[in-house]
C-alpha positions as MATLAB code, in Angstrom:
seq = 'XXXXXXXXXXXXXXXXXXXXXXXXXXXXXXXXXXXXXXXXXXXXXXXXXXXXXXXXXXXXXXXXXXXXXXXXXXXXXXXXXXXXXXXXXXXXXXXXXXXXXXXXXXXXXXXXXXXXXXXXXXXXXXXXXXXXXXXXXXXXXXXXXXXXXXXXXXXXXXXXXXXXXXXXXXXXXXXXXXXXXXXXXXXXXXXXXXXXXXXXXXXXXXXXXXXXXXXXXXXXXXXXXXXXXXXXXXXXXXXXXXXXXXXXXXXXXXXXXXXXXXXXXXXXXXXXXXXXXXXXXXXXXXXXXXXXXXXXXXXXXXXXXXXXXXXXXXXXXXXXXXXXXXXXXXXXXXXXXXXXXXXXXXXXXXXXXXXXXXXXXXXXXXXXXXXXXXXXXXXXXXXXXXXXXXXXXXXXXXXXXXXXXXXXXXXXXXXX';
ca = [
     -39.060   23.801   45.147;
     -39.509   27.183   43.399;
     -42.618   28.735   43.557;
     -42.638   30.784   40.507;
     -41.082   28.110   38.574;
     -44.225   26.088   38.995;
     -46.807   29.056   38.490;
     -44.983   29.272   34.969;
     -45.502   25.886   34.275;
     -49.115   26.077   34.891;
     -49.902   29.566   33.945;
     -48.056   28.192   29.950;
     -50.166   25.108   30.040;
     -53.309   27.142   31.043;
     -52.589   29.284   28.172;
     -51.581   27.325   25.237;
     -54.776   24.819   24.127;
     -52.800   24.593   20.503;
     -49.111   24.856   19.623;
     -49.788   28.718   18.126;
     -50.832   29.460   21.285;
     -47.826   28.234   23.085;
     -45.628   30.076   20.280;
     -47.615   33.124   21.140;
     -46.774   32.594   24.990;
     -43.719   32.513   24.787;
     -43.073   34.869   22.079;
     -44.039   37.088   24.633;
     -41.552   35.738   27.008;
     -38.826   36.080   24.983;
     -39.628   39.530   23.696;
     -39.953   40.671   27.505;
     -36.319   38.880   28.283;
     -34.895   41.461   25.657;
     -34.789   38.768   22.400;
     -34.998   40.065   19.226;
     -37.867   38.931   16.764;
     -36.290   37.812   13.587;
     -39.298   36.090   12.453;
     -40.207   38.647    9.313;
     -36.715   40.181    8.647;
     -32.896   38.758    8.311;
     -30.570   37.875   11.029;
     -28.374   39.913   13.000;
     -25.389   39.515   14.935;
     -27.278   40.315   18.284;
     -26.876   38.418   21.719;
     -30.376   37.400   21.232;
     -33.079   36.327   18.988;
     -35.655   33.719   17.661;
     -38.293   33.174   14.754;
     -41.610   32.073   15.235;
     -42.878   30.207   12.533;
     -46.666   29.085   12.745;
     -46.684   26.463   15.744;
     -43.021   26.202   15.947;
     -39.999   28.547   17.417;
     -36.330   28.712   17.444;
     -34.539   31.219   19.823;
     -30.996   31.529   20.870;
     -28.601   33.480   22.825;
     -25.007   34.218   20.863;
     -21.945   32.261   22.592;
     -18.103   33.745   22.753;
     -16.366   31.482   20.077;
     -19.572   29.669   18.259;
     -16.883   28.784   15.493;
     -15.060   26.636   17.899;
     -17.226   25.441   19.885;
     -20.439   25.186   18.034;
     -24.316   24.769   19.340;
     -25.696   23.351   22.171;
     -29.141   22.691   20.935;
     -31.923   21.976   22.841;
     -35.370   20.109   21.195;
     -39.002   19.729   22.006;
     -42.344   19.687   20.000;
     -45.318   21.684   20.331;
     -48.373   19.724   19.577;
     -49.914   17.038   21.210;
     -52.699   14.222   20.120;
     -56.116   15.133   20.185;
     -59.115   16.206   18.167;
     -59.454   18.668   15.195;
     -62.127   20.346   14.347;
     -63.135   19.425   10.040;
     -63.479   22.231    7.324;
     -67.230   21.657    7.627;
     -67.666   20.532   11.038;
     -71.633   21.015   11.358;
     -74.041   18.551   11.906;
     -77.579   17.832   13.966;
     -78.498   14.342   15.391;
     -81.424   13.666   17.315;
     -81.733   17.193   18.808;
     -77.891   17.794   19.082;
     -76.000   20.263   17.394;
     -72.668   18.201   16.844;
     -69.069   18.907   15.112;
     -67.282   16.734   12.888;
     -63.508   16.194   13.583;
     -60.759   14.313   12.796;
     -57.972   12.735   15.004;
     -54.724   13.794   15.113;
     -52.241   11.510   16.282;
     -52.841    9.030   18.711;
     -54.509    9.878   21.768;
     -56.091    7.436   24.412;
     -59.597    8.339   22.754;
     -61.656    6.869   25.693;
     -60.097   10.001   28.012;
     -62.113   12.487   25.583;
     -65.277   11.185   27.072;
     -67.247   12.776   29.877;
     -64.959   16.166   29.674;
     -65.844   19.393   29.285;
     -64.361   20.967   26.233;
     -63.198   24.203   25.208;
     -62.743   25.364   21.530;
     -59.439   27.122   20.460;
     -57.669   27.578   17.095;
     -57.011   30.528   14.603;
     -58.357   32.516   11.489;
     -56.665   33.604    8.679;
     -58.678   36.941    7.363;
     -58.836   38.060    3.945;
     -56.658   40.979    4.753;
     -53.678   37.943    5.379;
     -54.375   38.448    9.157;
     -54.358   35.849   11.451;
     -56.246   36.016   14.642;
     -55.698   33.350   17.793;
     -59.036   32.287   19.279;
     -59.826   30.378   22.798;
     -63.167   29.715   23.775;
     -61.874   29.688   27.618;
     -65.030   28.466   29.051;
     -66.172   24.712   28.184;
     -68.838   24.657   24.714;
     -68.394   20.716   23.854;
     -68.581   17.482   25.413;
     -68.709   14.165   23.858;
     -70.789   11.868   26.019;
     -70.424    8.260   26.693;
     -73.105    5.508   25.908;
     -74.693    4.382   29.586;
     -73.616    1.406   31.103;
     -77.334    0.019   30.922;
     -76.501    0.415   27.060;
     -73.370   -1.526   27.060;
     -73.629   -3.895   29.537;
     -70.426   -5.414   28.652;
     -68.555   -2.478   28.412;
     -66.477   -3.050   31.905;
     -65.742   -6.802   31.208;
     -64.846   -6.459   27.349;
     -63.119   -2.995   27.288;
     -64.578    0.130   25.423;
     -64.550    0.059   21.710;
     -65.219    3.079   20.100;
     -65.654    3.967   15.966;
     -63.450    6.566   15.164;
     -65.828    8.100   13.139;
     -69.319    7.764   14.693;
     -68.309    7.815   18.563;
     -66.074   11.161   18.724;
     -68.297   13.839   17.424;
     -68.688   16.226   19.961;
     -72.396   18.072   21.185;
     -72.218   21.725   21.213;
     -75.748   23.047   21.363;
     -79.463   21.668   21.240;
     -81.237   25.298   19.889;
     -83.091   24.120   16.575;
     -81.674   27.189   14.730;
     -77.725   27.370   16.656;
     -75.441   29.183   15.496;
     -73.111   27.887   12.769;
     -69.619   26.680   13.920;
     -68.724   30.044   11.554;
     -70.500   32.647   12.573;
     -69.363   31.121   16.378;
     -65.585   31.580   15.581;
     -66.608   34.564   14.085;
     -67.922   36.009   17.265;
     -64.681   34.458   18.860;
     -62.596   36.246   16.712;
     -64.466   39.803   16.766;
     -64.625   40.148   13.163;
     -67.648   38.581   10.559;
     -67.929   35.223    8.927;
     -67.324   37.116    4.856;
     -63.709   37.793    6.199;
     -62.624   34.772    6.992;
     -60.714   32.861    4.729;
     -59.474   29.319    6.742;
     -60.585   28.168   10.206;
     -58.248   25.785   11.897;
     -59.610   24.458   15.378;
     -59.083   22.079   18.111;
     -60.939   20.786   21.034;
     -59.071   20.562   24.263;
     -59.828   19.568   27.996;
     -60.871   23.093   29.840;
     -60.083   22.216   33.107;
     -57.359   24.060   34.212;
     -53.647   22.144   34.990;
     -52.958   22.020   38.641;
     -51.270   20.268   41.244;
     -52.193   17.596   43.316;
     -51.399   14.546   45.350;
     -51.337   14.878   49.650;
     -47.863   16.277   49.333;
     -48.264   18.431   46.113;
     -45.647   16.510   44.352;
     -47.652   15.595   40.960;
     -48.619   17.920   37.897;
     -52.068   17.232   36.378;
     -53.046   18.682   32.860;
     -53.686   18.473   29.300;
     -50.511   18.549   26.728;
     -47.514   17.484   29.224;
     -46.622   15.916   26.337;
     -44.810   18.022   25.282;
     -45.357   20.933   26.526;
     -43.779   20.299   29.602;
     -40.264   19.990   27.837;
     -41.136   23.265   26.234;
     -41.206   25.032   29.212;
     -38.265   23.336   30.780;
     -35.955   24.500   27.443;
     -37.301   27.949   27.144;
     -36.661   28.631   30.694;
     -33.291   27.116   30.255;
     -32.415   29.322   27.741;
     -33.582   32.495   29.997;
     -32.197   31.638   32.980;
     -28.944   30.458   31.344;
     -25.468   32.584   31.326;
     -23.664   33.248   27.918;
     -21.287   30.571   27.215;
     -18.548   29.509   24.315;
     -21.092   27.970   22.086;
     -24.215   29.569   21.035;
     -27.038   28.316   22.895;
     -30.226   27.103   21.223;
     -34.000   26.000   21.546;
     -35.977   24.326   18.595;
     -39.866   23.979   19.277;
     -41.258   21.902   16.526;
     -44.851   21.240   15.734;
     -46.178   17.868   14.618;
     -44.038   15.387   15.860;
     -46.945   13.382   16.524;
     -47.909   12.720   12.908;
     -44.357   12.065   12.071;
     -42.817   15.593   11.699;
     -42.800   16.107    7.989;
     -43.816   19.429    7.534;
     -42.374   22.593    6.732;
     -42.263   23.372   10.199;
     -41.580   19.662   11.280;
     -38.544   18.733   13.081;
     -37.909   16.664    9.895;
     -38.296   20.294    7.464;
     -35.838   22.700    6.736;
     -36.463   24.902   10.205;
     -33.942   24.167   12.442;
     -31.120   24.237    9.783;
     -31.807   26.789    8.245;
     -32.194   29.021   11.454;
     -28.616   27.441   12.156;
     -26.702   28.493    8.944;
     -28.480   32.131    9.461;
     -27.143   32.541   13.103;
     -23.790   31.222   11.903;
     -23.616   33.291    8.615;
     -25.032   36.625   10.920;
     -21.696   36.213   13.201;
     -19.619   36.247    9.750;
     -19.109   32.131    9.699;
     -19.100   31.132    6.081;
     -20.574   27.598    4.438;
     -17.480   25.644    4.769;
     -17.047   26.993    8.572;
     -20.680   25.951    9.261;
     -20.060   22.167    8.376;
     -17.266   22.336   10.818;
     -19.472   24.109   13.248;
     -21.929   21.329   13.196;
     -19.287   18.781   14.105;
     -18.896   20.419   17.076;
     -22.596   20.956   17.807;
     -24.801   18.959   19.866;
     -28.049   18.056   20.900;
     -30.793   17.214   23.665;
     -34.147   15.989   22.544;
     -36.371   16.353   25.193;
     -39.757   14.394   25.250;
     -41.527   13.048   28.096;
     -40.907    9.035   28.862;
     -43.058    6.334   30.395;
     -42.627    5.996   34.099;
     -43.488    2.824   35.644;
     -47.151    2.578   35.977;
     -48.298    1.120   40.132;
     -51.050   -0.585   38.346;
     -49.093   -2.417   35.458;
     -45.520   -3.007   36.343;
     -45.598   -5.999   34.125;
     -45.687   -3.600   30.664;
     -42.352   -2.132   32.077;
     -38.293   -3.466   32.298;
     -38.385   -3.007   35.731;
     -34.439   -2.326   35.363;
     -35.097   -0.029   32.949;
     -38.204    2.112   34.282;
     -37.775    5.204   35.477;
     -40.291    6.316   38.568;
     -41.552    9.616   38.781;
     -39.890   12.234   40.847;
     -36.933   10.180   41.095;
     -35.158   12.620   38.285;
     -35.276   13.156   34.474;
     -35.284    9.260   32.319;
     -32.097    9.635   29.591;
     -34.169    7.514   26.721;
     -32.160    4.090   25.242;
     -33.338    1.933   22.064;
     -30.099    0.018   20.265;
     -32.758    0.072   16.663;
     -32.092    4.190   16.786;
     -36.010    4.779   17.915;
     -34.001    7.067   20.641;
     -30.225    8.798   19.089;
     -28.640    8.783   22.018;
     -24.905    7.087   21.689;
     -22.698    6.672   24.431;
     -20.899    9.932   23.878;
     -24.270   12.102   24.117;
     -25.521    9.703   27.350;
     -22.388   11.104   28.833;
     -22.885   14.267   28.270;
     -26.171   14.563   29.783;
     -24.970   12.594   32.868;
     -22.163   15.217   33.385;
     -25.079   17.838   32.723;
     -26.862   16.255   35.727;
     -23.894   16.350   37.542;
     -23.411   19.519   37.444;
     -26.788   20.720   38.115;
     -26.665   18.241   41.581;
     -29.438   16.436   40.077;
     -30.809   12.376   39.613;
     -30.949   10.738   36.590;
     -32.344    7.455   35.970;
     -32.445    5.176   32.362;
     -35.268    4.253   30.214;
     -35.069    1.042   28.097;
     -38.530    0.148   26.696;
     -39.237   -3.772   26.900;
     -38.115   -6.430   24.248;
     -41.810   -7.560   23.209;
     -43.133   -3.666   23.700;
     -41.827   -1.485   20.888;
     -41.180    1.825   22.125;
     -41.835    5.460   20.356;
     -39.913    7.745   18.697;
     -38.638   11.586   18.969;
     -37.222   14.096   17.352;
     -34.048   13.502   17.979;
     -32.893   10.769   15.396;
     -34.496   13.267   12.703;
     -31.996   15.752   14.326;
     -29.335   14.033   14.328;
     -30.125   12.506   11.118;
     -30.551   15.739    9.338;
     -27.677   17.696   10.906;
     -25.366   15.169   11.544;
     -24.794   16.225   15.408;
     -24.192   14.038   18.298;
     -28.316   13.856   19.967;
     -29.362   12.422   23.175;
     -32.730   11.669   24.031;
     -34.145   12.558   27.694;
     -37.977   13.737   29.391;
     -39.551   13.654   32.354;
     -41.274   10.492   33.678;
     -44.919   10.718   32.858;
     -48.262    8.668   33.409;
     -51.358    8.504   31.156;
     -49.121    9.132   28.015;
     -51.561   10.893   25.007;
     -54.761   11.042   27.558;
     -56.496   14.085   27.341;
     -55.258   14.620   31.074;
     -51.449   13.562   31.642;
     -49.754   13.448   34.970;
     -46.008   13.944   35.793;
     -43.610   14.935   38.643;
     -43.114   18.649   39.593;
     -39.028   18.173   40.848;
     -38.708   15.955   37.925;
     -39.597   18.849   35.259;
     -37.564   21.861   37.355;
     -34.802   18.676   37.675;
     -35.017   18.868   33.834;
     -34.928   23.125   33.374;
     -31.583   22.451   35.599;
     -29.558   19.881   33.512;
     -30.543   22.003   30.402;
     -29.604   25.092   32.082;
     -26.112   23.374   33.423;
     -25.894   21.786   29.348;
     -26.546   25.346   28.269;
     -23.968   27.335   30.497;
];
C-alpha cells in the first residue's frame, strides 16, 4: 500500500470543506503536473489542459488518434450533503448567538450533532473578485437536547425539525460579531466590499485512518470526494494513449445536477466539442467521435453494513476492501449495460485488481449518479462503479483504503 498515495487522499480531504475548495486543490495539482489552464481563454491543441468552472473541473491529456478512437471519460461530483449557511444567517436565542441554514441534499442530520464545526465558503468582492475562506479551527456546534429531556429518545429514534433543531451556536458575547464582519475578517478585506457570501458548515476534525490494522479511511465528504481523487490521480499517473483521456468533476449531483455546472448542464459537452474542434475535428467528426467514446461514473456504493445485513442482497453486496462495487439497477438508476460492465472488468483485469457487484434490494430503491445523465446527454456507452462505503451522507463517512487506490488503478489501466 502506497504511502504517498494515502497522504494525498487525506491531505485533499483535509483541504477541500466545499467543492471550490477541492477545484482549487487540485487546480493546483494539475498546474504543477504541467496542464494548461484553459479556464478564461480558448482551447489549444496542447497535450494537456482543463477548465475550472466554479465547483466543477474538466481536465484531459490529448490521445494519438482521438478521431478514431474517441474519449475515455472518467466522472465524479464534487459536493456532498450538508448544511449551508442562509443570506441572513444571524440570530440570538436564550444567550446564543446562532446561524440560520438550510440543508442541502440529504444528509443523515442526526451525525451533525455533538461535532465541532468549522466555517468555509467564498466571497465575491465588488471588484468581481472572489476570495476562498476556511475557518480551519472549529466556531459552531449544534448541540443535542439531553437525554433527561427526551427520555424516549433511545427507544423511539431521534426526530429532529428541520428548521428549529439544526441551527448552529457560534458565540454567547451579547454584542458578537456579525456573521459579516466575521467572514470579513476571514477574508482580509471589509464587510462594504462584499457583494455575496456563500458558506457551509463542515465537520473540522481532520480525515484519518484507523482500525487495528489501518485498513479503514474516516472523514467528512468520501462521498464523493474520494472518487475525485481516485480520477484525478488517474489522469496524472496515466501514460498517453489512442483516445484522449478525460476527467469531469461536477458539482451538485446531490440536488439532482441541474445546474450550469451540473453533470446534467452544458459542461462536459461543451469542453468535449472544444478539445475535439482544438485538434482540427469538425461537427460531423465529433458525433462520430462520441460513438466511440466512453464512460466511468464513479460514486461511492453501499457496502454491506455488520450491523444490518438484512437492508442488503447479500448476493449483491459488496464488502469493503474486498475491491471497487461495478453498480447494477435494470430501471437505468445505474447506466451500466453489459458492454460497459465488461469493460470495467477487463479494466480490473488489467490493473490485477478485485471487483465485486452491487445490486440494491427489490423492496429498497437504490440512488442515482451521474452517469445515466452522461450517457443520456452524450449518448456514450457509461458504467457505473465506487468504492464500498459505510455511513453514506453522515457528516463522517468511512471506506476502505486498498479499495480507493484499487479504484485509481482500474481508472489508470481504463485510461492507458
Amino acid at each position: 500500500m502506497s504511502k504517498q498515495k494515502v497522504d494525498s487522499i487525506l491531505a485533499q480531504l483535509d483541504a477541500s470543506p466545499t467543492p471550490r475548495h477541492l477545484v482549487d486543490h487540485l487546480t493546483a495539482k494539475l498546474l504543477h503536473a504541467n496542464f494548461i489552464d484553459y479556464s478564461t481563454k480558448e482551447i489549444q491543441n496542447t497535450q494537456l489542459g482543463f477548465i475550472a468552472k466554479a465547483g466543477s473541473l474538466v481536465a484531459w491529456k490529448k490521445g494519438k488518434q482521438t478521431a478514431r478512437n474517441g474519449f475515455r471519460i472518467v466522472g465524479a461530483h464534487t459536493d456532498s450533503p450538508g448544511l449551508r449557511i442562509k443570506p441572513n444567517p444571524d440570530d440570538r436565542r436564550f444567550g446564543f448567538n446562532t446561524l440560520q441554514v438550510e440543508i442541502y441534499g440529504s444528509p443523515l442530520l442526526n451525525s451533525w450533532l455533538d461535532r465541532d464545526l468549522g466555517i468555509a465558503g467564498h466571497v465575491v468582492l465588488k471588484s468581481g473578485e472572489l476570495k476562498l475562506f476556511n475557518s480551519v479551527n472549529p466556531v459552531a456546534r449544534i448541540s443535542q437536547l439531553a437525554v433527561h429531556l427526551d427520555r424516549e429518545v433511545n427507544e423511539r429514534g431521534l426526530i429532529l425539525d428541520k428548521h428549529l433543531h439544526l441551527n448552529p451556536a457560534w458565540s454567547s458575547a451579547q454584542n458578537g460579531p456579525s456573521f459579516m464582519n466575521w467572514v470579513a475578517q476571514q477574508t482580509k478585506c471589509t464587510s462594504r466590499e462584499i457583494v455575496q457570501i456563500d458558506a457551509q458548515l463542515f465537520d473540522a476534525t481532520k480525515a484519518s485512518i484507523l482500525g487495528a490494522d489501518s485498513s479503514f479511511i474516516a472523514s467528512g465528504r468520501l462521498d464523493n470526494q474520494a472518487s475525485c481523487w481516485a480520477a484525478i490521480s488517474a489522469l496524472l499517473d496515466s501514460r498517453s494513449g489512442a483516445a484522449t483521456q478525460v476527467v469531469a468533476l461536477f458539482d451538485h449531483e446531490e440536488v439532482g445536477s441541474e445546474s450550469a455546472t451540473g453533470a446534467a448542464g452544458p459542461l462536459l459537452a461543451h469542453s468535449l466539442e472544444q478539445i475535439a474542434a482544438a485538434q482540427g475535428i469538425s461537427r460531423i467528426q465529433f458525433l462520430e467521435v462520441l460513438a466511440n467514446s466512453s464512460c466511468i461514473s464513479a460514486d461511492n456504493a453501499h457496502a454491506v453494513h455488520h450491523n444490518f445485513p438484512e437492508r442488503h442482497d447479500l448476493s449483491h453486496g459488496p464488502i469493503i476492501n474486498m475491491g471497487p462495487a461495478l453498480k447494477l439497477n435494470s430501471n437505468q438508476r445505474y447506466a451500466t449495460s453489459s458492454t460497459s460492465a465488461a469493460m470495467f472488468i477487463s479494466a480490473c483485469t488489467k490493473a490485477k485488481i478485485k471487483h465485486q457487484v452491487f445490486v440494491s434490494r427489490n423492496n429498497m430503491p437504490c440512488g442515482t449518479t451521474i452517469g445515466p445523465i452522461t450517457a443520456t446527454r452524450l449518448g456514450i456507452d457509461t458504467v457505473d462503479v465506487g468504492v464500498p462505503q459505510l455511513s453514506m451522507h453522515s457528516i463522517r463517512e468511512v471506506c476502505g483504503v486498498s479499495d480507493l487506490i484499487s479504484l485509481q488503478l482500474a481508472l489508470k489501466a481504463y485510461f492507458s
